[in-house]
C-alpha positions in Angstrom: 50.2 36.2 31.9 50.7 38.3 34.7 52.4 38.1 38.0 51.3 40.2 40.2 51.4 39.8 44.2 47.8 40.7 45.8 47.4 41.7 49.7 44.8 39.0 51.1 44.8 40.8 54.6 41.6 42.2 54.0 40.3 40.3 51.3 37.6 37.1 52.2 39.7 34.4 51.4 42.0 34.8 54.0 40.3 33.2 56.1 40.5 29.9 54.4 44.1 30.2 52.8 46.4 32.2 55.1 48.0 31.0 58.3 48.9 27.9 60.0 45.2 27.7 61.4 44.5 27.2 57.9 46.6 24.2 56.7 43.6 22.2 56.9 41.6 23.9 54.3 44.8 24.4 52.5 44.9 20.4 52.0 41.6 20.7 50.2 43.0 22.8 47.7 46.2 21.1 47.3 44.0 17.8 47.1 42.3 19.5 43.6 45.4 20.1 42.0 45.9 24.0 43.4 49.7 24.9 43.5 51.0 27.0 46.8 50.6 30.4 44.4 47.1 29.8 43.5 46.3 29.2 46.8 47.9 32.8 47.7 46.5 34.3 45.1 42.2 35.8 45.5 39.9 33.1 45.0 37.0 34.1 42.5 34.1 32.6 42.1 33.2 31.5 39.0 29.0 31.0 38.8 27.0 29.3 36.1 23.7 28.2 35.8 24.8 25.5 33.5 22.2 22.9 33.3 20.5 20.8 30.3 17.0 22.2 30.6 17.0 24.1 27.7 19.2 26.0 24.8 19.6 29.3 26.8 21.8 27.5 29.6 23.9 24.5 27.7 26.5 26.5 26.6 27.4 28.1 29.7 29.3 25.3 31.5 31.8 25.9 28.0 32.1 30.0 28.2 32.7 29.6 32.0 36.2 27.9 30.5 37.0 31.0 28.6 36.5 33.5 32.1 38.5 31.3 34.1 41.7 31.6 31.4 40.9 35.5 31.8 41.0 35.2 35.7 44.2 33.4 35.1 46.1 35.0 33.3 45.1 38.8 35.9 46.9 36.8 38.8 43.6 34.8 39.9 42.6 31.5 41.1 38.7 30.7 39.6 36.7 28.6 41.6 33.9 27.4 39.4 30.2 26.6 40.5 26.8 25.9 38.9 23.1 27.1 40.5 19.9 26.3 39.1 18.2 28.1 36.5 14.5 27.3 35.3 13.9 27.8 32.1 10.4 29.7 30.9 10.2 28.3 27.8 9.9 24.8 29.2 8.0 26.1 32.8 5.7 27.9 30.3 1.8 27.0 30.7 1.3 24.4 33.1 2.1 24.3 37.2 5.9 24.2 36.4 5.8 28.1 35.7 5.0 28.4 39.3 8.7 28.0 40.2 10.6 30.4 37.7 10.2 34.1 39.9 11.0 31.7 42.8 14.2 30.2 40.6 15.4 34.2 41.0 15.3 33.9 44.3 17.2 30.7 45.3 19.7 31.6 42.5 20.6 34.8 44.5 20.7 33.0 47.2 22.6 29.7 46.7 25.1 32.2 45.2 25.6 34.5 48.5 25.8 30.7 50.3 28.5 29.5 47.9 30.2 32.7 48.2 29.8 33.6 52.1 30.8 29.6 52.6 33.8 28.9 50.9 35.2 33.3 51.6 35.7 33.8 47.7 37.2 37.6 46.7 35.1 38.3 44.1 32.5 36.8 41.6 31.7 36.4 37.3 28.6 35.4 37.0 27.3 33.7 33.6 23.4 33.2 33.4 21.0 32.5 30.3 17.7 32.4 31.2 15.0 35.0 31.9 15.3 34.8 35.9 19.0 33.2 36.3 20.3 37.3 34.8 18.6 38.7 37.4 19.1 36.1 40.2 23.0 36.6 39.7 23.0 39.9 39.1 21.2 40.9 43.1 23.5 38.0 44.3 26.3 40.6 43.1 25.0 43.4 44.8 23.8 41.4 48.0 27.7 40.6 48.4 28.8 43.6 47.4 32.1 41.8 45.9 34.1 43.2 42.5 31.4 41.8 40.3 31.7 40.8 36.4 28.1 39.4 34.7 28.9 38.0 31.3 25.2 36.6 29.1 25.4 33.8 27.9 23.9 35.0 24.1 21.0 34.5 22.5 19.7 31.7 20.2 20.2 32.1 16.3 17.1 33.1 14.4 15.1 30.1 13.0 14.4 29.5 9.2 11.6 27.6 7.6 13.2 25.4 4.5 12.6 26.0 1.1 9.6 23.8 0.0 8.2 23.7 3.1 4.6 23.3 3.3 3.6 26.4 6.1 1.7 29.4 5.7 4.0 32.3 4.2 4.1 34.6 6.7 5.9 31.9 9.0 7.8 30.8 6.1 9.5 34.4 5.2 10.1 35.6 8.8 13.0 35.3 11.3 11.3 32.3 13.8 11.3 32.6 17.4 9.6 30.4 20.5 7.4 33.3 20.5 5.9 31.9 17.1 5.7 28.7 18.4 3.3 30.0 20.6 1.4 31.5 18.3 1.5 28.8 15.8 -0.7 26.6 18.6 -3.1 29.5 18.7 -3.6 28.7 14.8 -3.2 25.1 15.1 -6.2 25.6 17.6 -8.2 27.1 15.2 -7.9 24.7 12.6 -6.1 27.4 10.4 -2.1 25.5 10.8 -2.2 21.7 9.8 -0.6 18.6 12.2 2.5 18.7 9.5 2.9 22.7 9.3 3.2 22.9 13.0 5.7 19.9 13.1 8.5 22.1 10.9 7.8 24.8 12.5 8.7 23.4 15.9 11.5 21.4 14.4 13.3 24.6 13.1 12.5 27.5 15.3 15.2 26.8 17.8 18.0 26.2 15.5 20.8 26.6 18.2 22.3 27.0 21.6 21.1 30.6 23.6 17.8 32.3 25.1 15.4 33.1 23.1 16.3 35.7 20.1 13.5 38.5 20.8 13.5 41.3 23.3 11.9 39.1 25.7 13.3 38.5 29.3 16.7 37.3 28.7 17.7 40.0 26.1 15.9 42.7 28.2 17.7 41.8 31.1 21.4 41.6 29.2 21.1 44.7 27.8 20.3 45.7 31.3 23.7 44.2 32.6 25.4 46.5 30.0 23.4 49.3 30.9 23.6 48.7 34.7 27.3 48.9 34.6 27.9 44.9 35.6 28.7 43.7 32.4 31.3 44.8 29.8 30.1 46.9 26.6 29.2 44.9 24.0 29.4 41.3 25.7 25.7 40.3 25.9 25.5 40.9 22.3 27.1 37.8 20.2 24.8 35.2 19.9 25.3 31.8 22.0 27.5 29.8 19.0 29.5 32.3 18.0 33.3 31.4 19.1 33.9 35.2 19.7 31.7 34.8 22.8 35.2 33.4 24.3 37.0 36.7 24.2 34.6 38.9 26.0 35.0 35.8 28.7 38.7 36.4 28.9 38.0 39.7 29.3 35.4 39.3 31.9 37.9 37.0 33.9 40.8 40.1 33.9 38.6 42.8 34.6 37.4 41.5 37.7 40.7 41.1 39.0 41.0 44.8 37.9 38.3 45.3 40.3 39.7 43.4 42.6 42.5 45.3 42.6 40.8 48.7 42.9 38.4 47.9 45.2 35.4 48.7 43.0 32.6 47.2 43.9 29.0 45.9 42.9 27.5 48.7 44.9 30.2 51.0 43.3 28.2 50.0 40.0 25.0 50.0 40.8 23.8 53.0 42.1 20.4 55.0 41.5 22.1 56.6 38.2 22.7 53.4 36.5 19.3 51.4 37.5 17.8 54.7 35.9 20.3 54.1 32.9 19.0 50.1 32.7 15.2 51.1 32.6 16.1 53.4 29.8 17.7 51.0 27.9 14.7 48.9 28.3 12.1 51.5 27.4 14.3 52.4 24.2 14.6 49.0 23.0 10.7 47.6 23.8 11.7 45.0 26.5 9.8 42.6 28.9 7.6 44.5 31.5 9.4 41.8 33.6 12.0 44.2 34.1 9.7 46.6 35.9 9.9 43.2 38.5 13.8 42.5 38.5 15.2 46.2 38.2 13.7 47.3 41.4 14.7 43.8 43.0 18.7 44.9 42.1 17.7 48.0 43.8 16.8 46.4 47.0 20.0 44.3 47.1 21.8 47.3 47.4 19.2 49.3 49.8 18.0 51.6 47.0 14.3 52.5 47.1 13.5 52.1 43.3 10.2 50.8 42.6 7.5 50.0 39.5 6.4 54.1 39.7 10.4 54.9 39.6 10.5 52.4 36.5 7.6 53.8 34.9 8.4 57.1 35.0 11.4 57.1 33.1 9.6 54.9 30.7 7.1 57.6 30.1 9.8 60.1 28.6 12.3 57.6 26.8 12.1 57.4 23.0 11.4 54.0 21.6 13.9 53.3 18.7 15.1 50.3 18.3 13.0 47.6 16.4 12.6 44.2 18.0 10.3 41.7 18.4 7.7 41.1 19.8 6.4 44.1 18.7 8.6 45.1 16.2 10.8 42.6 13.1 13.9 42.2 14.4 15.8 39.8 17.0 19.3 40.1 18.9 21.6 38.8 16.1 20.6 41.6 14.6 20.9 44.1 17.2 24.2 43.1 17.9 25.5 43.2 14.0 23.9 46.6 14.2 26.5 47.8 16.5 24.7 46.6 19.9 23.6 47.8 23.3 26.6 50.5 23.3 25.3 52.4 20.0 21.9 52.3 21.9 23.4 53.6 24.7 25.2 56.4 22.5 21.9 57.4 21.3 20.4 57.8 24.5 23.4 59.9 25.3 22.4 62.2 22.2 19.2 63.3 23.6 20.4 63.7 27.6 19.2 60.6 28.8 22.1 58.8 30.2 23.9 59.3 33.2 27.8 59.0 31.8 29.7 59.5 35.7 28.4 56.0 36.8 31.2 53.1 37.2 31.3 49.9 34.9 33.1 46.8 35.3 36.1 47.9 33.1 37.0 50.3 35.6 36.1 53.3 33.9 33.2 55.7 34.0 30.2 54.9 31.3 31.0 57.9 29.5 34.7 57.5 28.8 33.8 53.6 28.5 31.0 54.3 25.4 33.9 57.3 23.8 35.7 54.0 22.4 32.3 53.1 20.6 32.7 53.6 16.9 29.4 53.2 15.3 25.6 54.9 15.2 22.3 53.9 14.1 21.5 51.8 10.7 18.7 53.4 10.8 17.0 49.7 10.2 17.3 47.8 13.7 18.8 51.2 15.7 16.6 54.3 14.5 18.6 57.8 15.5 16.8 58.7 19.1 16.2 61.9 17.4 13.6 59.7 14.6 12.1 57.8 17.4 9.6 55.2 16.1 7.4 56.3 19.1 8.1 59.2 21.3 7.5 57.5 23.9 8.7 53.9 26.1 7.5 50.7 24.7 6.7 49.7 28.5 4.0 52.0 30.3 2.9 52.0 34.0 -0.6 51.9 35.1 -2.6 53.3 38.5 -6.1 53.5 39.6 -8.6 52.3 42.0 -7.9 48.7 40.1 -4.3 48.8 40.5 -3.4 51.2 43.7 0.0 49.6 43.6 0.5 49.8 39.9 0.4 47.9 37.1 2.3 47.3 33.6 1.7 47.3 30.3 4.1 46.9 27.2 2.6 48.8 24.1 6.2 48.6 21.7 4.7 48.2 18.0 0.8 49.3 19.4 -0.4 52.8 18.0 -2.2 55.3 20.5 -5.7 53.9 19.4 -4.7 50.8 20.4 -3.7 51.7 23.7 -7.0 52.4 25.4 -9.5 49.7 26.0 -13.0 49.9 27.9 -14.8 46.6 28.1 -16.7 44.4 30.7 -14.5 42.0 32.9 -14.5 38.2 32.0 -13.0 37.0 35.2 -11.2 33.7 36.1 -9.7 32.4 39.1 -6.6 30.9 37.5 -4.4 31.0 34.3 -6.0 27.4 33.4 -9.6 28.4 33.4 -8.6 31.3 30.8 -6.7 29.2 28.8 -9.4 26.7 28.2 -12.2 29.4 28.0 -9.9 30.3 24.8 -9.8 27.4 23.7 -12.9 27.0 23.5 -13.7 30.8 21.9 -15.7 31.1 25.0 -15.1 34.3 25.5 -16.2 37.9 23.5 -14.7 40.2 21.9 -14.6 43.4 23.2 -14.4 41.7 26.7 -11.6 42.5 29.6 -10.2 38.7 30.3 -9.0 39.1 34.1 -6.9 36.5 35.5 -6.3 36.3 39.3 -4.8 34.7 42.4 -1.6 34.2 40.0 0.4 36.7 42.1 3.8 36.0 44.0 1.6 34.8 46.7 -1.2 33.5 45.9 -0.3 31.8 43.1 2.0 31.1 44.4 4.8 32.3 41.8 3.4 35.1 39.7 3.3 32.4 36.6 3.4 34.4 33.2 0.6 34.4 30.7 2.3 33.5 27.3 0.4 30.3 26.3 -2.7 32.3 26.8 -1.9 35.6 25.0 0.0 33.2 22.0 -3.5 31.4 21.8 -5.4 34.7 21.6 -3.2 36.2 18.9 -3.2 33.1 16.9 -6.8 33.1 17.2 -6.9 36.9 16.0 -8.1 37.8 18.7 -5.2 39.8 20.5 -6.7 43.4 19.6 -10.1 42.8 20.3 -10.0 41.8 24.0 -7.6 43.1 27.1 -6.3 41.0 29.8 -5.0 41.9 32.7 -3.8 39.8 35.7 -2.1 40.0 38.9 0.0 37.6 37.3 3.3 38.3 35.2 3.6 38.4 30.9 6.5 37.1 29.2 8.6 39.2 27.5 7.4 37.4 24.3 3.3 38.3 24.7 2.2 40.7 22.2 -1.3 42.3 22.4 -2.9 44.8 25.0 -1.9 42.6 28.0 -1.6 44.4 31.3 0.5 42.5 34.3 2.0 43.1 37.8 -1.6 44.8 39.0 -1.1 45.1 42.5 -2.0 44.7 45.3 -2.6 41.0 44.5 -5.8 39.2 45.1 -3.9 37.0 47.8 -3.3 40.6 49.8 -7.1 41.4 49.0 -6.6 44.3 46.2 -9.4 45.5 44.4 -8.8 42.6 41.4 -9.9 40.4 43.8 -13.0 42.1 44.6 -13.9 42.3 40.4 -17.2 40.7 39.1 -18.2 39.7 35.3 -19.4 42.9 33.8 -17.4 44.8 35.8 -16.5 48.2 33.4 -12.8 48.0 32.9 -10.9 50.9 31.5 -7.2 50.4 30.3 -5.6 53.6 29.1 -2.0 53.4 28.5 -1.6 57.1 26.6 -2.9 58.8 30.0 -1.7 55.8 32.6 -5.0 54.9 34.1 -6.8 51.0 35.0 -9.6 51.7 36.7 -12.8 49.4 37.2 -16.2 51.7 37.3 -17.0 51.3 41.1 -17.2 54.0 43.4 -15.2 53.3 46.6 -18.1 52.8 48.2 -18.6 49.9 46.3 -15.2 48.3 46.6 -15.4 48.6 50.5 -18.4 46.8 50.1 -16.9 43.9 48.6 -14.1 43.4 49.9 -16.3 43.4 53.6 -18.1 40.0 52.0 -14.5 38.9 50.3 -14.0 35.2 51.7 -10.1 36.0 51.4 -7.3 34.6 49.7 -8.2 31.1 47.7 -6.5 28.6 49.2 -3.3 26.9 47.2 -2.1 22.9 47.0 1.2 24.4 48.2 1.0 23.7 51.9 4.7 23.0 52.5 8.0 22.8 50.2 9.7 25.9 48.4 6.8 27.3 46.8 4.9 27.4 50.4 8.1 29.1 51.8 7.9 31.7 49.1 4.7 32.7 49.5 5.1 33.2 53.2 8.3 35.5 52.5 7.3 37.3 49.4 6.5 40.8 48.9 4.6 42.9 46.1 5.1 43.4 42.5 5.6 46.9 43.5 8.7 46.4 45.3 10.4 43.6 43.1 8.3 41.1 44.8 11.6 40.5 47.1 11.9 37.9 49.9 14.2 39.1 52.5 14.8 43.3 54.4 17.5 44.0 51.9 20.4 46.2 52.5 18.6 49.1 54.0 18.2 46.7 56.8 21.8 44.9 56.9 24.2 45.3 59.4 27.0 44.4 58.0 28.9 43.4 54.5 30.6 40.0 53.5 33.5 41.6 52.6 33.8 43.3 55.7 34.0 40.4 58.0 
């Protein structure tokens, strides 16, 4: 263990530990236990979103143990805390779904409270769940405090038993939620019996985590890597794995490091490494949610890094690594294949990495990813060089339906598949859709649009994943389009298009769509346009009755909707730091 003295004089914490004006709040401490060197010593927060909710936060509260020793034993005193998290899987397909993009929010922001309120030096973070990673990841930047973010891993892959009475291709596949989606889809239409989908559900989860696939949580850890905020390699072990405990040691000392050096969250995150994060993310098929959060980081720290800036780089990255939902594997095996770093490598390979950014350990990326033994199986990791597509697994969109842009992911679709023309089948909500395909009332060929599920007038921009599950389990996810102002999961598969903005709430042209409406989705040239002349448009939007009125009339979803901005932008509720005037460390 170390011992080594640290100046407070310009560190936060001095104003609640140093000085005989202080002997008050120095009681506190010694009331917990704290001896007079841990009170000298910089206070760090420690932040989980430890809750039992679901199997991607209940093993949090545990790793935050390990980061503390790390903290420790670097000459630190960890403060720990919890947020809230809500959990998608659970939120998923009902009103509940309406408060997960707002859970991002009020996880940034109960961290900056905690932080600002009690003067800590610097911050780990530990999050599991789609919008907890990037919650405490802008909280970070907000601060601007020596920042570590440590995942909490993903779930193990489920396993059907040997006997079990299920259709084979569930029983010879790696199970995820994502299949328990599907598998009501097929349970729907009478093609999966009462008893298969029983073991399916019993079986699919087999283990603390997030879920295994490339879906929010995994997209957004390997962007923590990527971004610089999290250490190489630490998002990659699943949840159960006891070697999860030594990248949280190591989390705990390097942000004393940090500390110590005055690097920074800003330090980290910089225009270079959000552009390294959306490659990662275009390389490795991830949730189109990313096109949301990655520009939201970029706000924190007054960056102007929006959907387009996303999009573009995912025009010209390679796709090459294989994992669900659109192509077999899941994280295990991404991270027995050598993990985010080897991705990273191979991106490096072909020009595509910016190597001079800073990273948590306190080195450069490129000197960071020269310790990285390792390269492509050639199985999970393809070389970037044998891409499977030449192209990003996540396209943007723009056109006189989308002026604001829109976002599809087409990882695992070939180029035929990735242009669509069909009339619109519209609905007002996510439910009407979902019982309209329930009921098979809808045709194929047709363009299901779902509206007024933006982050205002939903209110929450709910994602769509009961509703695409039931269409793929029905068949049915390559014969029709969909496209909403809404948000996808990273688990929906099929030719689903999201984010289209500007939102009917802020009268964009989705609003002003009618059934029969042509629709034409091409995601080879970037174009979603809806055969109207402007003309047209104009005209209906001058007979528009405006935004369709909500039962959130007060609370935290009323307050979000007020605040919150477009897709475009990261749908972000506050200036950010192009607009601050000064920063918590600084005080």
């Amino acid at each position: 263990m170390l011992n080594r003295p640290f100046d407070k004089s310009r560190l936060p914490s001095r104003h609640v530990t140093e000085g005989p004006a202080r002997a008050p709040h120095r009681s506190y401490y010694y009331a917990m236990g704290m001896s007079e060197q841990e009170i000298a010593q910089p206070l760090v927060g420690v932040a989980t979103c430890w809750n039992e909710a679901a199997p991607c936060n209940i093993a949090l509260n545990r790793q935050a143990q390990s980061v503390k020793l790390g903290v420790k034993a670097a000459s630190g005193t960890p403060r720990e805390f919890t947020t809230i998290t809500v959990t998608d899987g659970i939120a998923m397909g009902h009103e509940g779904m309406r408060s997960s993009l707002a859970s991002r929010e009020a996880i940034a922001d109960s961290v900056e409270l905690t932080m600002r309120g009690h003067c800590y030096d610097a911050l780990v973070g530990l999050a599991g769940c789609d919008k907890s990673l990037p919650g405490m990841m802008m909280a970070m930047v907000r601060l601007n405090v020596p920042s570590v973010f440590i995942y909490g891993g993903s779930i193990l892959p489920g396993k059907v038993p040997a006997g079990a009475d299920v259709p084979e291709d569930f029983a010879t596949r790696d199970l995820t939620v994502q299949d328990m989606f599907e598998a009501v889809g097929r349970h729907q239409n009478g093609t999966l019996s009462d008893a298969a989908l029983a073991v399916l559900e019993r079986v699919a989860c087999p283990s603390a985590g997030a879920c295994g696939g490339q879906f929010t949580a995994n997209t957004m850890a390997c962007v923590s890597e990527a971004i610089g905020l999290a250490l190489l390699n630490s998002s990659g072990a699943p949840a159960p794995y006891e070697s999860r405990d030594q990248y949280g040691e190591a989390s705990g000392q390097a942000v004393m490091e940090l500390i110590e050096k005055n690097i920074r969250a800003r330090d980290v995150v910089t225009r270079k490494s959000l552009e390294n994060a959306a490659r990662v993310v275009a390389c490795t098929g991830g949730s189109t949610n990313a096109g949301l959060h990655l520009p939201a980081i970029a706000h924190e720290a007054g960056i102007d890094f929006d959907l387009f800036d996303v999009c573009d780089i995912f025009h010209d990255t390679p796709y090459f690594v294989d994992l669900k939902p659109g192509g077999q594997f899941v994280a295990k095996d991404l991270f027995e294949a050598g993990g985010v770093p080897v991705v990273m490598k191979e991106l490096a390979k072909a020009g595509l990495l910016h190597l001079d950014c800073m990273t948590a350990s306190g080195e450069e990326l490129g000197a960071a990813l020269d310790k990285i033994e390792g390269g492509p199986d050639g199985r999970v990791i393809h070389p970037v060089s044998t891409p499977i597509t030449k192209t990003g697994g996540v396209v943007g969109l723009k056109g006189n339906l989308a002026p604001d842009g829109a976002i599809v992911k087409v990882a695992g679709m070939s180029p035929e598949e990735q242009v669509f023309t069909g009339p619109a089948r519209v609905f007002e909500c996510e439910e009407d859709a979902f019982e309209a395909v329930k009921a098979r009332s809808y045709k194929e060929g047709e363009v299901i649009v779902i509206r007024n599920e933006g982050p205002a007038g939903g209110p929450g921009m709910r994602e769509m994943l009961a509703t695409t599950a039931a269409l793929s389990g029905q068949g049915m996810g390559k014969k029709v389009a969909l496209i909403t102002d809404g948000r996808f999961s990273g688990a929906t598969r099929g030719f689903c298009v999201g984010h289209v903005g500007p939102e009917a709430a802020h009268g964009g042209p989705i609003a002003m769509l009618k059934n029969g409406d042509m629709i034409t989705i091409n995601a080879v040239s970037g174009e979603i346009s809806v055969a109207l002349t402007e003309d047209e448009l104009a005209a209906r939007k001058a007979e528009w009755a405006g935004p369709r009125e909500t039962i959130y009339a007060s609370g935290a979803l009323w307050k979000y909707a007020q605040l919150v901005g477009g897709a475009r932008q990261g749908a972000v509720t506050h200036p950010g730091a192009a607009h601050e005037k000064h920063q918590y460390m600084d005080l």
